[in-house]
N, CA, C and O atoms as CSV, one atom per row, in Angstrom:
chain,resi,resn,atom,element,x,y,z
A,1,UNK,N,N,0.833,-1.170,0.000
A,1,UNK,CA,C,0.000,0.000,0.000
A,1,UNK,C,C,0.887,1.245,0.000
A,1,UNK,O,O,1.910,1.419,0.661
A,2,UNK,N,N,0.334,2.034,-0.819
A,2,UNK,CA,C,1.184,3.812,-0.513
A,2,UNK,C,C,0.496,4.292,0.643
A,2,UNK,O,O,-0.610,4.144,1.161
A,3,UNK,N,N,1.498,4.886,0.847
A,3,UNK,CA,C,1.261,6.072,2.357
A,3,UNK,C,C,0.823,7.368,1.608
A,3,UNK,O,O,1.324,7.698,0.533
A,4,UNK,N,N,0.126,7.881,2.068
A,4,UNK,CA,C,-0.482,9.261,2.353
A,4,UNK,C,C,-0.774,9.665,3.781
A,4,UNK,O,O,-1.185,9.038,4.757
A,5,UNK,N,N,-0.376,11.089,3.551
A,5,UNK,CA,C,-0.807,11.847,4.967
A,5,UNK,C,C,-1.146,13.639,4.373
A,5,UNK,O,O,-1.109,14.256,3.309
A,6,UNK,N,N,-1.420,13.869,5.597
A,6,UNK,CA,C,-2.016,15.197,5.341
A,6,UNK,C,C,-0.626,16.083,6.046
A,6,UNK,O,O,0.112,15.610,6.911
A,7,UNK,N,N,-0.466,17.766,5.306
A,7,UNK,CA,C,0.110,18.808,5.722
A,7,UNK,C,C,-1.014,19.862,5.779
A,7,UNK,O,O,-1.198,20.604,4.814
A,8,UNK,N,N,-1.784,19.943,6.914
A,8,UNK,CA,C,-2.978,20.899,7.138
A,8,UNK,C,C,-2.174,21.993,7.875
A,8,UNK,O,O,-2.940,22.926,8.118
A,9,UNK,N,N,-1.170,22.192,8.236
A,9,UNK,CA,C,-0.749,23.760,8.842
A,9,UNK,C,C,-0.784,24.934,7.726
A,9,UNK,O,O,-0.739,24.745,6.510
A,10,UNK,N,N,-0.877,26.216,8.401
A,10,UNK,CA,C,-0.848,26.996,7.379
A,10,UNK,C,C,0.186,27.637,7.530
A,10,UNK,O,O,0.936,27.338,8.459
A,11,UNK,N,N,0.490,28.675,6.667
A,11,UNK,CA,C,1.613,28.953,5.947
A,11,UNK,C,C,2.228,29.732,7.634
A,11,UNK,O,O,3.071,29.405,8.468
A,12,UNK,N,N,1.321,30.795,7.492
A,12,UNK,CA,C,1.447,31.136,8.841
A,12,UNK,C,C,1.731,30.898,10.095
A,12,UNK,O,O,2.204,31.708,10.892
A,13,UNK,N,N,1.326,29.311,10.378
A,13,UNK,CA,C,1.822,28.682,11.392
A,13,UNK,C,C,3.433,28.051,11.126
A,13,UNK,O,O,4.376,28.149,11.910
A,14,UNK,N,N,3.430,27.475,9.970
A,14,UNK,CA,C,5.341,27.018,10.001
A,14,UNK,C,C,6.008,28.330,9.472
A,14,UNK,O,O,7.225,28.215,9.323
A,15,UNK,N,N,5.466,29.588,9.144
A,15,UNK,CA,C,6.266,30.971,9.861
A,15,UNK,C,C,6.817,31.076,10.782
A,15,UNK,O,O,7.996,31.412,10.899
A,16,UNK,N,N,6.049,30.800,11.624
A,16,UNK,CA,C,5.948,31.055,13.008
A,16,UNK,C,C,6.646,29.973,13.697
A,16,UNK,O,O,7.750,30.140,14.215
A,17,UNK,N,N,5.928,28.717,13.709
A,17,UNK,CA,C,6.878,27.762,14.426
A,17,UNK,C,C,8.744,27.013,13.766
A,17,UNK,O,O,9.507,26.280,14.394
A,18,UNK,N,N,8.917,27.601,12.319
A,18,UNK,CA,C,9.981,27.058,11.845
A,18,UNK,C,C,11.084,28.442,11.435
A,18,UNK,O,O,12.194,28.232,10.946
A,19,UNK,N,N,10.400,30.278,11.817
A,19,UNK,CA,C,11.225,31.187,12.020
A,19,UNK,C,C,11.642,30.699,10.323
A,19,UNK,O,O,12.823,30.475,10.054
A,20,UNK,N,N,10.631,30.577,9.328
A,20,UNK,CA,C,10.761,30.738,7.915
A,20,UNK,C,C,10.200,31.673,6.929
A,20,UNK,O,O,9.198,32.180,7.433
A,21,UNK,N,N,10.458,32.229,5.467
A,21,UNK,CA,C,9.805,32.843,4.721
A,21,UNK,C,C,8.694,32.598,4.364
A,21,UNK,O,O,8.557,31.377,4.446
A,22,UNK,N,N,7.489,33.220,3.882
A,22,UNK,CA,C,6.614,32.664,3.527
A,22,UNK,C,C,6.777,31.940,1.813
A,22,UNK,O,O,7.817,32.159,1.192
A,23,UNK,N,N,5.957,31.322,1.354
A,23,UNK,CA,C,6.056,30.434,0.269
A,23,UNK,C,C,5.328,30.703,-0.331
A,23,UNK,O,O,4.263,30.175,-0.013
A,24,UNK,N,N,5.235,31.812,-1.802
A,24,UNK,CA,C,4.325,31.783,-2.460
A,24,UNK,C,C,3.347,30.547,-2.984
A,24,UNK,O,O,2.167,30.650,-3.320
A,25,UNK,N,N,4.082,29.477,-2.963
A,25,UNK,CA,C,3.563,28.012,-3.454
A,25,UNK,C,C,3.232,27.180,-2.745
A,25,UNK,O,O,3.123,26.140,-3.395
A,26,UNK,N,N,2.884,26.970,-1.231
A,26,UNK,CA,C,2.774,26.294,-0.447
A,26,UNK,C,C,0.978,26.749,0.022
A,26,UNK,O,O,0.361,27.716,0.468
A,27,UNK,N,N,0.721,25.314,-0.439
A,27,UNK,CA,C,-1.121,25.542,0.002
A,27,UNK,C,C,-1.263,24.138,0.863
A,27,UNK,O,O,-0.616,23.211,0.377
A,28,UNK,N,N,-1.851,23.897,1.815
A,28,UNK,CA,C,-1.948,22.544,2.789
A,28,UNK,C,C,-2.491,21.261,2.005
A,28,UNK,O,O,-3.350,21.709,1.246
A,29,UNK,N,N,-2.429,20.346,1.888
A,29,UNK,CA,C,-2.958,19.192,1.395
A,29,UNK,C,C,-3.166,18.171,2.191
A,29,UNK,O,O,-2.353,17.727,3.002
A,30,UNK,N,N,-4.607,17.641,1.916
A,30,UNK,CA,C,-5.389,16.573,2.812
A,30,UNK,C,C,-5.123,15.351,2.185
A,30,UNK,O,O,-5.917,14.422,2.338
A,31,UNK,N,N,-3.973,15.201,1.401
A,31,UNK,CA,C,-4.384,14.039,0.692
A,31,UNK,C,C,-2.579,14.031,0.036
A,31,UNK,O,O,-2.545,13.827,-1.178
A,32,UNK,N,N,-1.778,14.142,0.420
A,32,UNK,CA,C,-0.091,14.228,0.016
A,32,UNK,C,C,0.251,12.198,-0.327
A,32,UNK,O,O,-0.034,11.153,0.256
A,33,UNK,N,N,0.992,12.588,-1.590
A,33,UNK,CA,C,1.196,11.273,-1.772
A,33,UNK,C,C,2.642,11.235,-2.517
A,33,UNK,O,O,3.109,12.202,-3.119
A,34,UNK,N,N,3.191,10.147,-2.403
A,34,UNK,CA,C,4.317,9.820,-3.466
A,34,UNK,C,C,4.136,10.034,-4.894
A,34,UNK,O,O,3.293,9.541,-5.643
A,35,UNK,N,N,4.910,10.714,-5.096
A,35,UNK,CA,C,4.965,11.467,-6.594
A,35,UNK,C,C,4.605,13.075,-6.661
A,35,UNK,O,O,4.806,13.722,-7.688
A,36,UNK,N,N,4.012,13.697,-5.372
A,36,UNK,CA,C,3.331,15.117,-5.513
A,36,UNK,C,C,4.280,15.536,-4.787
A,36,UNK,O,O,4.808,15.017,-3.804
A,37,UNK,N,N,4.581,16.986,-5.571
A,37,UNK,CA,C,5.806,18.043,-4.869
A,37,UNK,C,C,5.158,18.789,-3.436
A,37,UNK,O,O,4.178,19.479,-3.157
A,38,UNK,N,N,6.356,18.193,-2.714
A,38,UNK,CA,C,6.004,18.580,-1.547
A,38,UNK,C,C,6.913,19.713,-0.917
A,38,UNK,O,O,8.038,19.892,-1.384
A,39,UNK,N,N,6.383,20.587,0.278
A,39,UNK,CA,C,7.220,21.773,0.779
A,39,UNK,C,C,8.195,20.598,1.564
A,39,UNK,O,O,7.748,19.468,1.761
A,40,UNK,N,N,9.680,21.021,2.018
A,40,UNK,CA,C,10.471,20.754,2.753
A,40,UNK,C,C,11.260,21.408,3.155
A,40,UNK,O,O,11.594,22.266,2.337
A,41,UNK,N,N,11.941,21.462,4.369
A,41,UNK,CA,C,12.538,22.325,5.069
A,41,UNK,C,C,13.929,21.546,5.436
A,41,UNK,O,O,14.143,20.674,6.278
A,42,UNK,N,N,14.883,22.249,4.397
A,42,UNK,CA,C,16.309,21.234,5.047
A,42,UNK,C,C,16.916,22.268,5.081
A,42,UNK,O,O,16.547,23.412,4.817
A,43,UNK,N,N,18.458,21.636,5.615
A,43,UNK,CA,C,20.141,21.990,6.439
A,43,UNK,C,C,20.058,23.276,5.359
A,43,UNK,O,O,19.618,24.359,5.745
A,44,UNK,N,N,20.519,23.071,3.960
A,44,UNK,CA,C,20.638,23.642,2.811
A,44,UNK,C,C,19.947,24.999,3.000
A,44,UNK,O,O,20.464,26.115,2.953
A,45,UNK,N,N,18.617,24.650,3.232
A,45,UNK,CA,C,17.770,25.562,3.125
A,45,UNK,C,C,16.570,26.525,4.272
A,45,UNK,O,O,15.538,27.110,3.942
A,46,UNK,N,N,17.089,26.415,5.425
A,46,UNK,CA,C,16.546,26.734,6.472
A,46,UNK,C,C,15.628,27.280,6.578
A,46,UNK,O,O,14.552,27.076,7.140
A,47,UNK,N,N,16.105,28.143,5.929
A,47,UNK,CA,C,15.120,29.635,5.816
A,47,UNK,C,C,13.665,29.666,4.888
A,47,UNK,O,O,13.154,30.778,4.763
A,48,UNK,N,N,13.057,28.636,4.311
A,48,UNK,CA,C,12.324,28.705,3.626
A,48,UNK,C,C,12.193,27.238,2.875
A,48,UNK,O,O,13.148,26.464,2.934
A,49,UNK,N,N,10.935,26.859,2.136
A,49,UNK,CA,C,10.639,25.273,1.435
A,49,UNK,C,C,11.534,25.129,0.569
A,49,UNK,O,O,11.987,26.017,-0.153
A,50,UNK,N,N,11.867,23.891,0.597
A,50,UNK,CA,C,12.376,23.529,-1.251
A,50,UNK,C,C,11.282,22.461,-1.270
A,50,UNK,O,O,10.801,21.891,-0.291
A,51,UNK,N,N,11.047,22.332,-2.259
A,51,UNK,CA,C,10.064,21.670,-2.695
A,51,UNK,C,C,10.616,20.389,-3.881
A,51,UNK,O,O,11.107,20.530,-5.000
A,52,UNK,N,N,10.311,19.202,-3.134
A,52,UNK,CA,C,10.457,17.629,-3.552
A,52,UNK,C,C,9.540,17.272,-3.860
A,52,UNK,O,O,8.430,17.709,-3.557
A,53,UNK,N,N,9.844,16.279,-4.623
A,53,UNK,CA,C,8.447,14.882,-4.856
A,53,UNK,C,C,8.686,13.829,-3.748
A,53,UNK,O,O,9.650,13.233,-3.268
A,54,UNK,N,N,7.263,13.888,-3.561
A,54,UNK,CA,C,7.572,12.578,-2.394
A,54,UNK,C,C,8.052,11.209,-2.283
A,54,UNK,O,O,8.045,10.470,-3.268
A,55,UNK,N,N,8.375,10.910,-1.396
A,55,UNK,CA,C,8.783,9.502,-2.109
A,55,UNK,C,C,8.182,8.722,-1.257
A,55,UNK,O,O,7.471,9.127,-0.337
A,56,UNK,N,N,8.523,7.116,-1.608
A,56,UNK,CA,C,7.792,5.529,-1.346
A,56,UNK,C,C,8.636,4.799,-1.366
A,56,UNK,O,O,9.275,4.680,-2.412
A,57,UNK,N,N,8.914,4.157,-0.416
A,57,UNK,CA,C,10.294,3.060,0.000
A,57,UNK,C,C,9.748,1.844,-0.934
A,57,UNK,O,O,10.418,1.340,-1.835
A,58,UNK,N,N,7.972,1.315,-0.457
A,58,UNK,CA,C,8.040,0.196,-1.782
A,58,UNK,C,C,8.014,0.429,-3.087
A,58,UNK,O,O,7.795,-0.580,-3.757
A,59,UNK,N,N,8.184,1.546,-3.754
A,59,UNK,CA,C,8.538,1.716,-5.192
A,59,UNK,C,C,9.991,1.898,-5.432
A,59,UNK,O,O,10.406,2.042,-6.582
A,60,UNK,N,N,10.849,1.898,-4.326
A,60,UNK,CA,C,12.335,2.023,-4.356
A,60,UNK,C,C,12.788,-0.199,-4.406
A,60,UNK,O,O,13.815,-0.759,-4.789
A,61,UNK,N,N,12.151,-0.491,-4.128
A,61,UNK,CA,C,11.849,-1.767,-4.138
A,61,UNK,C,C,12.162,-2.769,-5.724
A,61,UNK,O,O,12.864,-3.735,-6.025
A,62,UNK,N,N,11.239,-1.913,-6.385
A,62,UNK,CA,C,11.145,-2.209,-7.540
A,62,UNK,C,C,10.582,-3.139,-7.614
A,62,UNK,O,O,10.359,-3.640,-8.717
């Protein structure tokens, strides 16, 4: 089975709790899955999303 989960915070709140920029491109999703570009917050990039596709350990499987 794929995993899905939800990112329901708003932009405003990981402002606030991650001391980041806001994201013109970042809207919450009830429904996030492997393969859909997702916001992320890394080392690289502290200050604001980079945005990945998600991934799935059993499609790394092959």
């Amino acid at each position: 089975m794929i995993e899905r989960y939800t990112i329901h915070s708003t932009i405003q709140q990981l402002v606030t709790r991650f001391n980041i920029e806001e994201s013109p491109g970042y809207k919450p999703s009830y429904n996030a899955a492997p393969g859909k570009l997702l916001p992320v917050i890394t080392h690289q990039s502290p200050q604001g999303f980079s945005f990945l596709l998600g991934h799935c350990t059993q499609m790394d499987k092959g």
